[in-house]
N, C-alpha and C positions, 0 to 999 in steps of 0.2 A: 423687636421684643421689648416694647414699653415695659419700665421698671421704675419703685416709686424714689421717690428723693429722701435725701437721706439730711436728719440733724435740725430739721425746720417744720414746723406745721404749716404758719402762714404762707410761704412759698416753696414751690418745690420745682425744681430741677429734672429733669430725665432727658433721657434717651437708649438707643439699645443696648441692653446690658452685654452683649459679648457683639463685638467687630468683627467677620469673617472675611480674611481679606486673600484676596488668591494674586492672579500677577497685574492685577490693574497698579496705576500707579499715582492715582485721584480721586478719594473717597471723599463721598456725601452723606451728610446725615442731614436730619433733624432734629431740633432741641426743643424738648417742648418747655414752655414755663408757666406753671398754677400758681394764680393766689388768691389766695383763697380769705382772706385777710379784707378788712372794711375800708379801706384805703387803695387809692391807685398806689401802682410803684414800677419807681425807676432807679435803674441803676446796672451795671453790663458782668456780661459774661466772659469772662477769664478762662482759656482752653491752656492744661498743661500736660504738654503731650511730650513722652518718653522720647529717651535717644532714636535717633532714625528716623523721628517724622517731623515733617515741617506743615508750615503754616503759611496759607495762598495768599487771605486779604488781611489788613490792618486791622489787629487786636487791640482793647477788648472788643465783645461786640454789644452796642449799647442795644438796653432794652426796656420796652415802658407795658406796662399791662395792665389793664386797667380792672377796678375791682370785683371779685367772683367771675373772674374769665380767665380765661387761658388763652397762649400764643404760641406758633411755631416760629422759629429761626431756623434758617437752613446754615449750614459749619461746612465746611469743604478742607482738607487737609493733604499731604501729598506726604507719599512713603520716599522716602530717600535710599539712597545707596547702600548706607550703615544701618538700616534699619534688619533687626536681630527677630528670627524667625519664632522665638521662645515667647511668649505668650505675656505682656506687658499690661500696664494701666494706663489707661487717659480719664485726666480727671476734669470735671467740668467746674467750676467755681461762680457762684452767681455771687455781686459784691451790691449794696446800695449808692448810692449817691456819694456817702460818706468814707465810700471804701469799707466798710464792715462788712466781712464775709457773714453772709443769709445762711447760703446752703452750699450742697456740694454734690457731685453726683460722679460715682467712680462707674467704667467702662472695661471691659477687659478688650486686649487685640490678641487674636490670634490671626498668624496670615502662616500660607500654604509653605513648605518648606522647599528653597527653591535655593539647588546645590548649582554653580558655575563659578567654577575657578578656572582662573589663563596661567598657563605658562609661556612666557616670551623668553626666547635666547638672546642676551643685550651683543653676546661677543658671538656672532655665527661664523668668525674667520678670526685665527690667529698667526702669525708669524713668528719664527723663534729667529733668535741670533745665534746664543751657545747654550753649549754646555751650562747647567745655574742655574739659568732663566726659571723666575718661575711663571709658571704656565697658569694661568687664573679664567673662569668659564663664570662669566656671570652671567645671573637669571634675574627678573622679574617676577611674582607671582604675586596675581590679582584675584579678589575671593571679590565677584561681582555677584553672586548670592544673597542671600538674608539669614546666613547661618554660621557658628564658629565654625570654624575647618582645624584639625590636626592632620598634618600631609605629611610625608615623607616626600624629601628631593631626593635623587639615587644617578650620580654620575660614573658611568662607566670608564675608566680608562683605561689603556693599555698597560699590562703589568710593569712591573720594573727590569724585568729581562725580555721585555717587545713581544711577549708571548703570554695570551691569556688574558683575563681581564683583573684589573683592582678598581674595584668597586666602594666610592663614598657615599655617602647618607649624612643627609643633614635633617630635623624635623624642627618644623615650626607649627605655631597656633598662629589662625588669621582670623578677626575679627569681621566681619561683611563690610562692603565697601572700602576697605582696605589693602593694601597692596606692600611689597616688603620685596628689597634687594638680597638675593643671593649669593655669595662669590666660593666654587670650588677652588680650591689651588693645588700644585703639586709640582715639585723639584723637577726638571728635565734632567735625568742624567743621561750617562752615554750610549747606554742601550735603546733607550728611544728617539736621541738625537740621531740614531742613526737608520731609521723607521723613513726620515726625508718626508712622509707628510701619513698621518692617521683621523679617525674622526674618535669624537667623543660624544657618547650617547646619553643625552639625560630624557630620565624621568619622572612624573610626578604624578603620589598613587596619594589616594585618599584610606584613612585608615582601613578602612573594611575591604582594602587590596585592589579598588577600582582604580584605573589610571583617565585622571584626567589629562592629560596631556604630555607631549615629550617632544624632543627637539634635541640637532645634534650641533655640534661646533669642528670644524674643518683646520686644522692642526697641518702648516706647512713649515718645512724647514727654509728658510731664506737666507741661509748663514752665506756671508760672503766668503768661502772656501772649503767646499763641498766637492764632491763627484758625482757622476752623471748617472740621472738614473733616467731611464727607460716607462715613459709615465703612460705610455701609450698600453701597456703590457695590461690587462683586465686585472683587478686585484683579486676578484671571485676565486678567475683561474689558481693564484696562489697561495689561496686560504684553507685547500681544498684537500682537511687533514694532510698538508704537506709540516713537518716541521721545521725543513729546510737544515736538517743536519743528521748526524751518521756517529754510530757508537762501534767499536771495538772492545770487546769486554771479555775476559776468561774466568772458569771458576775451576776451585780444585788442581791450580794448574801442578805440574810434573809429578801427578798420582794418578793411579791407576784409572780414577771417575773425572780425568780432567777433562775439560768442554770449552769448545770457543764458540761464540756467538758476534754475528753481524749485522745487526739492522739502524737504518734510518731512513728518512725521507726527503726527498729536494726536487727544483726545477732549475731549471737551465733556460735560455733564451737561444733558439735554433730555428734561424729564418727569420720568418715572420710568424712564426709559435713559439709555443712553448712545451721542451720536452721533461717531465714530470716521470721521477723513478719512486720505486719501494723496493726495500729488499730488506729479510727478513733470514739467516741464513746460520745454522744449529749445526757444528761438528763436534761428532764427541768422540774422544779417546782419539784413537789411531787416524792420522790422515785416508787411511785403506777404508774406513769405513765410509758408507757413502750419505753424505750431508744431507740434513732436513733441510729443503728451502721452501721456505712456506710465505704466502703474503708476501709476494717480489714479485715486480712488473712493473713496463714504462711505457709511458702515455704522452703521446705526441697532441697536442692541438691548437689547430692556428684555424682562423676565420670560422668559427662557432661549428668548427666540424673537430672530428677526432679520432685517436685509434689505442687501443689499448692490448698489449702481449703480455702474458704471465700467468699469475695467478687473477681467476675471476670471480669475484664473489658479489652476489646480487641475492638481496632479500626479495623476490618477487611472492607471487601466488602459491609458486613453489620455488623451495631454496635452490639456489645455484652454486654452487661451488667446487673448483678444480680449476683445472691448468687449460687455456684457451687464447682467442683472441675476441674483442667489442671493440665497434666500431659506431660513429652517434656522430648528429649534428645536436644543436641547440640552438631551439628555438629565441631564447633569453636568456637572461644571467640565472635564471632558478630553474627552469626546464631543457630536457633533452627534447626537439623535437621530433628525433627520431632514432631509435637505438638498435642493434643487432648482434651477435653474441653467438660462439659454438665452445662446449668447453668439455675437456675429457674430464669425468669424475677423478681427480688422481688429489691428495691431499699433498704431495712430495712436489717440487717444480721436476725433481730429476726422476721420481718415480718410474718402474718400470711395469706395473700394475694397467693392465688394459683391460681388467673383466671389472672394471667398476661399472663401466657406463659411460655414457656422454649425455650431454644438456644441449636443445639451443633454445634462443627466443627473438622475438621481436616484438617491440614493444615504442608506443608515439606517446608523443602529446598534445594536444588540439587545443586552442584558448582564444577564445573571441576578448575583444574590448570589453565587454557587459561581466565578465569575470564568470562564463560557462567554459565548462570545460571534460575536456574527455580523456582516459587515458585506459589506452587496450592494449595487451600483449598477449601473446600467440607462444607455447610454451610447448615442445619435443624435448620428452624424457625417455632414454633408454636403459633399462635398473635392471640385469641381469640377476642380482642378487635376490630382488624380488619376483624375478620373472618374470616383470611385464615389460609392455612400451606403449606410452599415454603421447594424447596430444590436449592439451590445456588452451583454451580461451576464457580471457578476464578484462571484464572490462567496468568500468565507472566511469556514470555518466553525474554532472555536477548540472543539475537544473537550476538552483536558484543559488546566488551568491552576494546576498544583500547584508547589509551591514546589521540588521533585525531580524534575519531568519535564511537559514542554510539547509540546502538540501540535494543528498546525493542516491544515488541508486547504484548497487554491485547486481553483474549480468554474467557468470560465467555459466562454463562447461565442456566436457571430455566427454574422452573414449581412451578405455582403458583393455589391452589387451594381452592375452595370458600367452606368454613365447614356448610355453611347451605344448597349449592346446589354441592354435592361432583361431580357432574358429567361437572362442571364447570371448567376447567384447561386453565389458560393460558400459553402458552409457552413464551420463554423471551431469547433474543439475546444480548451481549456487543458485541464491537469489540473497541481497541485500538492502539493508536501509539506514542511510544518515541524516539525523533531522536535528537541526538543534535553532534555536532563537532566544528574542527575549523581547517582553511585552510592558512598559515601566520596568516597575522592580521583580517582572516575575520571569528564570529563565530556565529554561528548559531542554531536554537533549532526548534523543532515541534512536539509538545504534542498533542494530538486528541483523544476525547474518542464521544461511542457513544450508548445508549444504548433505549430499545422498552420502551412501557409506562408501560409493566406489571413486571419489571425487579426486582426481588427483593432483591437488593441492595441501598444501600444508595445512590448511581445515579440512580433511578428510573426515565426514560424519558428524558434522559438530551444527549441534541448533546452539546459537546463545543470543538471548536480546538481554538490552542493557536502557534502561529508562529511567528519569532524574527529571525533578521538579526541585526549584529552589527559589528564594523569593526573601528580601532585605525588607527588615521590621528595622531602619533606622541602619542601624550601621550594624547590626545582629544581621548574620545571614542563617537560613536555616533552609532544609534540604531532606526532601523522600527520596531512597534509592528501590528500585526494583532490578535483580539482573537473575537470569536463568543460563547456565551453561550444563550441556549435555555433549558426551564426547562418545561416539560407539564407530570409531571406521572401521573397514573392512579390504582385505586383499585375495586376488587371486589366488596365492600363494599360502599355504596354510600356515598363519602366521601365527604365532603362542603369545597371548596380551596374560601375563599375570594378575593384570587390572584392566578389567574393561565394562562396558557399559555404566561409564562413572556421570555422574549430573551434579550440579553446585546450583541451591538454591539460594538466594542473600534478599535479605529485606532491611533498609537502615533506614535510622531519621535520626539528623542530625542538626548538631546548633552549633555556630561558630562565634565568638565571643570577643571583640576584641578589648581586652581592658585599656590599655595602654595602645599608644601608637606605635610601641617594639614591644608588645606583650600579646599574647594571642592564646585563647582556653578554645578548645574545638571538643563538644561532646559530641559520640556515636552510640546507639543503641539500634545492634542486628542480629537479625536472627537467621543463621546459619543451617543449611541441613544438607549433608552429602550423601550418595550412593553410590555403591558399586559393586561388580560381581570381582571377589577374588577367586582362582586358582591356583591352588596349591597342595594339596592330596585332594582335597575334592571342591567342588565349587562354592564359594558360598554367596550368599549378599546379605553385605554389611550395610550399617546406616549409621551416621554419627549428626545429631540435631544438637545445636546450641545455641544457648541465646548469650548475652555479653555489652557491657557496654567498656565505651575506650575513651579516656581521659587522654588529650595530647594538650603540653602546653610547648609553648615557643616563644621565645624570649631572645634578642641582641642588643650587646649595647648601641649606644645611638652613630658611633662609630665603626659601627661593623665589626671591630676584632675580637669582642665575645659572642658564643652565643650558645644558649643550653638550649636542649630539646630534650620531652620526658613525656614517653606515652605508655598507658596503661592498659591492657585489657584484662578481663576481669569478668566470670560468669559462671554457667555453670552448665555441663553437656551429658546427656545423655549417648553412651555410647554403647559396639555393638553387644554388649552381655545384657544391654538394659538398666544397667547401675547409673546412676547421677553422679559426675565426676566434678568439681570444682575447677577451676583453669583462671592460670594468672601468667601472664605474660609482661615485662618489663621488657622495654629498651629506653634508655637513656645518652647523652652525647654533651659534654661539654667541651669545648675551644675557645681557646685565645690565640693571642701572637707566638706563645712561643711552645701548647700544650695542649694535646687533646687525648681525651678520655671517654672509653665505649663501654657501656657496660648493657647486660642482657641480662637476664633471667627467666626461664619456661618452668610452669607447672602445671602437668595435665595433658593431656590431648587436644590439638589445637587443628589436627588434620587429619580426615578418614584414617587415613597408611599411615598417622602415628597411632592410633587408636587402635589399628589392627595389627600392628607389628608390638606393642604394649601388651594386647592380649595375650600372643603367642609367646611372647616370655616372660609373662606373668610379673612385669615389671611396670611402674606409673613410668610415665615420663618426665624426666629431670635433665633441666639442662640450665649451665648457670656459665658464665663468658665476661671477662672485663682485662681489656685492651688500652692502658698508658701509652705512648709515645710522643716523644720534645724531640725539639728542633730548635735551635739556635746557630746567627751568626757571629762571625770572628772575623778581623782583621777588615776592618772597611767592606766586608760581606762577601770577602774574595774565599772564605770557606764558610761551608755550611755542613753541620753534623746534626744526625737525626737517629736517635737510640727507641727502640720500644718492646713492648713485652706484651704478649697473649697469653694468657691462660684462659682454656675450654674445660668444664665439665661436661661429661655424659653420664647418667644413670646406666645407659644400657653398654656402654663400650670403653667408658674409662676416661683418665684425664689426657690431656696434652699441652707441652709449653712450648712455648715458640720466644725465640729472644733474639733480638734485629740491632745491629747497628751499621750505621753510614756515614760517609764524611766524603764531603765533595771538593776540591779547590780548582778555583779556578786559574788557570794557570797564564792566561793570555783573556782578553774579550772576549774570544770566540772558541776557544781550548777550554775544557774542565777534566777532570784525574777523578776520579774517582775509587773509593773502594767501602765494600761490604762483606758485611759475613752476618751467618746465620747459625744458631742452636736449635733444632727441634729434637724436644723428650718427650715420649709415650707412655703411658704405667695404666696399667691392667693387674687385676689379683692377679693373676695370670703369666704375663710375661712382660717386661720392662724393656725400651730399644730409646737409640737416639740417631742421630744425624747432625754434621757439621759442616758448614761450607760458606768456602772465600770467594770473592767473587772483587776483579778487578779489572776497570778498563777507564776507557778516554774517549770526550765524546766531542765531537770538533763541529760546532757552526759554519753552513757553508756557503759561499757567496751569495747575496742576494740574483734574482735571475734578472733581475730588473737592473743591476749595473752589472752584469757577464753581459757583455756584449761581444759577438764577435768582430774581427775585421782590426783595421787600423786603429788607433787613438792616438790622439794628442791634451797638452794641457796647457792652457790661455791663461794669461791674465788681461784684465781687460780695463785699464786707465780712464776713470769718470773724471773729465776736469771741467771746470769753469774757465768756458774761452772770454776771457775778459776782451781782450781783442778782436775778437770775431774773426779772425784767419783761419780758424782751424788746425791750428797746432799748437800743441802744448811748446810755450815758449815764454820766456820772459814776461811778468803782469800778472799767468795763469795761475789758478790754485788747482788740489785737487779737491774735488766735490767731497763732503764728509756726512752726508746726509743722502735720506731719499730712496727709495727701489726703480730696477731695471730689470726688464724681462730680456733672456735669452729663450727665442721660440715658446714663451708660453711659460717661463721657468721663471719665478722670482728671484731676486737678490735683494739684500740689504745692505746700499753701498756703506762700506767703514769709514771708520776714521780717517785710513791712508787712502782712500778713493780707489780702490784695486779691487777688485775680485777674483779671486780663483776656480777658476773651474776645469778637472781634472779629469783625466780616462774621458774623453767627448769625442765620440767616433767619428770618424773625419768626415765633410759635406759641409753644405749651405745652410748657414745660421742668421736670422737676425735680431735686432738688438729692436727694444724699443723702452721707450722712459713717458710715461704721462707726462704733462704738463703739473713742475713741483715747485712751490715760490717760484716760481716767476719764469723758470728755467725749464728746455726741453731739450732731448735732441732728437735728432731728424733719424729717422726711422733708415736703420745701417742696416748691410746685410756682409755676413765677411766666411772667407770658405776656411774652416782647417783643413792643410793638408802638410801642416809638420807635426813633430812631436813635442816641438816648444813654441808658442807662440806669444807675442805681446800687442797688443791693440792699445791706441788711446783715443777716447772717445768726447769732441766735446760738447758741454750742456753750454748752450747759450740762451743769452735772457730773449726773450721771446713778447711780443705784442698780441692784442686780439683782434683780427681784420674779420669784418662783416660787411655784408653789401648781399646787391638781388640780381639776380637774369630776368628779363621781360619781353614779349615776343609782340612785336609790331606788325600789323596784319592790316587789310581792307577787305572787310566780308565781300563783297563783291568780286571783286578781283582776283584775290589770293585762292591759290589748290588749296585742297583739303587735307588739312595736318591735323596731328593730334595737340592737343591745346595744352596738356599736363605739363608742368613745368617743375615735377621731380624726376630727379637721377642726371638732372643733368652736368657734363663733366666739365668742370673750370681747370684749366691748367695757370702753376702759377709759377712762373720762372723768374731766378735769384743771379745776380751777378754771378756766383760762382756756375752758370748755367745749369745749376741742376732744378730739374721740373718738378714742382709738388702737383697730385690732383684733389678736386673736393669737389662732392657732389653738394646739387641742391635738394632741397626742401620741397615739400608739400606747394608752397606758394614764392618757388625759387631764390628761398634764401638761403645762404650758405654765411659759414664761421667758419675760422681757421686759423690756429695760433702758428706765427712764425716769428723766427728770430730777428734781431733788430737789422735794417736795411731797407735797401730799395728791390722792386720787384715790378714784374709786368704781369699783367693776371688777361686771358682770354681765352674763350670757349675753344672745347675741343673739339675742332670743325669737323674730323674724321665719325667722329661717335654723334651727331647732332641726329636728331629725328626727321626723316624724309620730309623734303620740301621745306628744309628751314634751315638757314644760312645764314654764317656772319660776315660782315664785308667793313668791321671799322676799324678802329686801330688797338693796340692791348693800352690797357689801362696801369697808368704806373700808378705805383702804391709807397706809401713811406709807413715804416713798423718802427716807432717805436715802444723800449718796455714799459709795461705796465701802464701802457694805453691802449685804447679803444679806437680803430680805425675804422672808419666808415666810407665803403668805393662808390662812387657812381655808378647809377644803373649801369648794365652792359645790356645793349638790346639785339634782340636777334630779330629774323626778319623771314617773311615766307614768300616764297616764290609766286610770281603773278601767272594766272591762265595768259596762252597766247591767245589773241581775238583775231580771227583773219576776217578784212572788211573787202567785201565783196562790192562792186560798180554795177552796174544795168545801164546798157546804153538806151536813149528814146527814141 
């Protein structure tokens, strides 16, 4: 796009007035130059190009043009790293001879906006000592882009009672081409010193909520006097809503309404599994009466199989719930590959109720490497109450499962039969659809399910599809919804629906806004319309349409301990009399560290059954809600007290208050007291009631399952020294080693100060010890059995040399049998005056390294392991080590067996 020159008549300057520059990273132009002028001229071009772009060849560029003619120059320039995606100037400068600026010619650059930022983990392994330590997780982050970034870092850690997460946020600005150090930190205290090893999860989202990238750090304890934990034990298995402790708690006690209650959760370590309890278990008043145990059952599983007695609850196709046994293998750590299940409907464990029904199922998982995958269950319900007995198939098939586009299919269906008229069967169809992707910045989703009225699952009668286009204008995300639900089941059994043949139409479009990088505006505008037939003296159908739009903002601070949320809806509905009703919905939430506050407000009809239950008592609908409650610690956080207050309005039913307080102490690490009490008051024109109650118990942490081990133990300490003397025993000369780590079986330590480590409750058997090569120093790979209950070991590190040398195989093509010629894996044995025998293989090209301690030594092949037809026959090769040198052996050559030739005579 030639364009004229600017500031000069007699010479002029140009080239294209706007740069379009996408992901090349070496642009060319053209410079034209007119003069127009009665005189040649010379004199050069001066390029002055914005941050982020460089320059190829040596500037200026000279130019001569001779007179009433014109000339082109070709400019070549290169985009750099920090080059900024916002829309810049390059100015041309034509100077004379003299240096006097002629002319000038300005350029705009626009280039493609091209988002890549890295996140690198710099600490992917930490090791603690104590208690203090603080624990530090540093990151990297590289904006390799051509555009500013505002990002949020967001590292997850382990709460400060091992349970739950606390979660940090740090936000920076990156400039393109630049790069910027991280560092989370955070106090180890005793509750997570005693965790023995966790991971920490970061990650890194780009303001409009996208995550570019994440990464974890591996958190071990290596404290030189610890106890034994059982690392073999899967952590899935004890994540698995276990909370690993158990509450006793009474309320009301020595009154007429007093109540005890028992629940908690834990595992245990039995075998080579792990047996996993719940119990959940309600007595009220008189021991005579007989106990609610609900949610109690114990689960055995060891080798990815398992078994489960108690209470069983499964959210399948159809709900599952009652007193039974399940029985599964697992395929992986996220799937059962195979499950099984019979359960009596009974809500009670002790329940004597047998006209509820029974449940069974089976149910797999199927999963190829390409990430298809299948998952079908087979579902027997037998519901006396409702009169029938169904048999259920459901399955979903996952056809595509790519990182740009997802896609799954639902295939069920029944028979459903009537137990007073057996010859009554209905049959019963699903069919479903999951689609979702995303194309650049446009993504997309479409969920659809569909199923007959006699279907007997928990979609019984129900069409609903659900479809969403959305699509980012820069860091604005915005959003079409479409969803249709219709709900009409049907039963055998003549069943009374107050509400039925109900449907929910929605139509939204929406825009998300992010102002700030902790500030976030989201508007919605939908249009709402329901139906439904009620019954209630006579039939009717109602209709409630409205339209609305909904303000939500969201706001924290940049340390996470505040954070407000304030959404609006706002519109106006036409309901069923035909009148146009106004509607104003509030809910609001603010938090910090020590104070949260809920407040609500409703005006109007905001749902069919408010709108038709409004009618019938000739009342709008009012409802107005706000909820104070603080919490604060005392005493080094060994109590924690937590007070709050509700208050509810109702238009149609009246007020109610609620007023809570709690105090917890903790009495031991693993012991907490606690106690609570409660106020609720009621007031109605009408009639006015309250209620009060104390409620007190203790809640005890209970072993980890991963150090309950059963069987014998004992506890070692284990003496690191420096054998100055090379004898092998701590004796006169020796120090203890005060530096450096040692593995037991795979287990870190951090030798101390005094060279000892502790290691306690360690089930009795064969252990061995091993230490990398640390300054200079190693020791020889020990192996030692406990079988008391005190034991002491001393271990020494002696300084150590580097021995290298080859194996090579001497042969005569002719002669020699057929061997294999490879000259890896083969075994060198290398023996030390104290007669003990090292081995070390070789290499690719028979070389072999291997650090020993200082002395002499005889090194030669391990004749028993050698490769058919190849033999050694010379003598061992002595070696001298000393530290912190480099030793180099003479070849050792091996040799291959010759064919035998039998020569035959002929006599003449």
């Amino acid at each position: 796009m030639p364009s004229f020159a600017q500031n000069s008549t007699e010479c002029k300057i140009s080239t294209d007035s706007l740069i379009n520059i996408g992901r090349e990273k070496l642009i060319s132009l053209s410079i034209r130059i007119d003069n127009n002028s009665d005189q040649d001229f010379e004199g050069h071009i001066t390029p002055v190009l914005p941050k982020g772009f460089g320059l190829v060849a040596d500037q200026p560029i000279k130019v001569k043009v001779l007179k009433k003619t014109h000339i082109f120059y070709p400019f070549k320039f290169i985009v750099l790293n920090n080059a900024d995606a916002e829309t810049s100037l390059m100015v041309f400068q034509l100077h004379d001879l003299n240096n006097t600026l002629r002319t000038q010619f300005k350029t705009s650059i626009s280039m493609l906006p091209l988002r890549a930022t890295e996140l690198t983990v710099l600490t992917p392994s930490i090791l603690l000592k104590q208690i203090g330590d603080s624990l530090t997780v540093n990151l990297l982050i590289r904006n390799s882009g051509n555009q500013v970034e505002e990002l949020k870092l967001i590292a997850s850690f382990p709460s400060d009672n091992g349970q739950g997460k606390n979660v940090l946020q740090k936000d920076i600005r990156l400039s393109p081409g630049t790069e910027q150090q991280i560092s989370f930190r955070k106090i180890i205290n005793r509750e997570l010193y005693q965790l023995n090893n966790f991971y920490i999860n970061i990650a890194g989202i780009y303001k409009n909520g996208d995550l570019f990238g994440n990464g974890i750090t591996y958190v071990q304890n290596a404290s030189a006097n610890r106890q034994f934990v059982n690392a073999e034990i899967p952590q899935d298995i004890l994540r698995r809503n276990l909370t690993n402790q158990i509450s006793l708690s009474g309320q009301n006690l020595f009154s007429d309404s007093q109540s005890w209650q028992l629940n908690g959760t834990g595992a245990t370590q039995l075998g080579h599994g792990i047996l996993g309890f719940s119990v959940d278990a309600y007595q009220w008043n008189s021991l005579a009466n007989r106990p609610l145990i609900s949610n109690t059952w114990i689960n055995y599983e060891g080798d990815k199989k398992g078994i489960k007695i108690g209470n069983i609850s499964e959210n399948l196709e159809s709900f599952i719930n009652g007193r039974g046994a399940k029985i599964y293998t697992r395929a992986d750590e996220d799937f059962h590959g195979l499950e099984a299940a019979f359960v009596q409907k009974s809500y009670n464990l002790l329940g004597d109720n047998l006209s509820y029904g029974y449940s069974a199922y089976v149910k797999t998982n199927l999963k190829d490497t390409i990430g298809r995958e299948l998952n079908s269950s087979l579902i027997f319900d037998y519901a006396p109450l409702e009169q029938s007995r169904s048999i259920l198939s459901a399955n979903t098939v996952s056809l595509l499962n790519k990182r740009s586009l997802l896609m799954s299919i639902n295939i069920g269906g029944g028979f459903s039969q009537d137990l007073m008229n057996p010859d009554n069967i209905k049959p019963s169809l699903a069919l479903g659809t999951n689609f979702s992707g995303n194309w650049q910045k446009l993504n997309f989703s479409s969920s659809n399910f569909f199923s007959t009225a006699y279907y007997p699952g928990i979609r019984r009668g129900v069409l609903q599809l659900n479809e969403r286009i959305s699509h980012y204008f820069g860091k604005h995300n915005t959003w079409l919804g479409l969803s249709l639900y219709s709900f009409d089941p049907a039963y055998q059994k003549n069943v009374f629906f107050f509400q039925r043949n109900y449907s929910l139409q929605r139509t939204e479009a929406g825009w998300a806004i992010p102002i700030k990088i902790n500030l976030n505006l989201t508007l919605t505008a939908s249009r709402d319309q329901e139906k439904a037939e009620y019954n209630f003296l006579q039939t009717e159908s109602e209709r409630l349409t409205a339209y609305r739009l909904n303000e939500s903002i969201n706001w924290h601070s940049t340390d996470f301990k505040q954070n407000i949320f304030f959404s609006m809806d706002n519109g106006f509905g036409q309901n069923m009399n035909g009148k146009t009703e106004l509607q104003l919905r509030l809910n609001a939430t603010w938090s910090n560290s020590w104070m949260n506050l809920n407040t609500y407000l409703q005006k109007g009809s905001f749902l069919l059954a408010e709108s038709y239950y409004s009618g019938l008592n000739k009342q709008r609908i009012y409802r107005f809600s706000i909820s104070p409650s603080f919490h604060q610690y005392f005493w080094n956080k060994k109590i924690r007290t937590e007070a709050g207050l509700i208050f509810y309005r109702e238009a149609l039913f009246g007020n109610n208050t609620t007023y809570t307080v709690k105090a917890d102490y903790k009495i031991t690490p693993k012991a907490t007291f606690y106690i609570s009490s409660y106020v609720y008051q009621y007031r109605t024109s009408f009639a006015n009631s309250s209620f009060r109650s104390v409620q007190a118990g203790i809640t005890q942490k209970l072993p980890d399952p991963r150090q309950h081990i059963s069987g014998k133990k004992g506890n070692i300490a284990i003496l690191i020294y420096k054998d100055n003397n090379l004898n092998g025993i701590f004796d006169a000369g020796d120090e203890p080693a005060n530096s450096g780590t040692i593995l037991v079986n795979k287990i870190i330590f951090i030798v101390p100060a005094n060279g000892t480590i502790q290691y306690n409750k360690v089930p009795y058997g064969d252990y061995s010890l091993n230490m990398p090569l640390q300054n200079g120093y190693q020791i020889m790979p020990t192996h030692i059995i406990i079988d008391q209950k005190t034991m002491k070991i001393n271990v020494p590190m002696q300084k150590s040399g580097n021995v290298t040398g080859r194996i090579i195989i001497n042969f005569n093509e002719n002669k020699s049998l057929q061997f294999n010629p490879s000259l890896a894996g083969i075994s060198l044995l290398i023996k030390g005056k104290d007669g003990m025998i090292r081995a070390v293989k070789t290499g690719e090209d028979g070389d072999y390294s291997v650090y020993l301690p200082e002395g002499t030594y005889q090194a030669y092949p391990d004749v028993m392991r050698l490769p058919e037809h190849i033999y050694f026959d010379g003598e061992p090769v002595q070696i001298t080590v000393k530290s912190a040198t480099a030793t180099t052996v003479p070849n050792i050559t091996l040799k291959v067996r010759e064919k035998k030739i039998e020569v035959k005579h002929f006599k003449s």
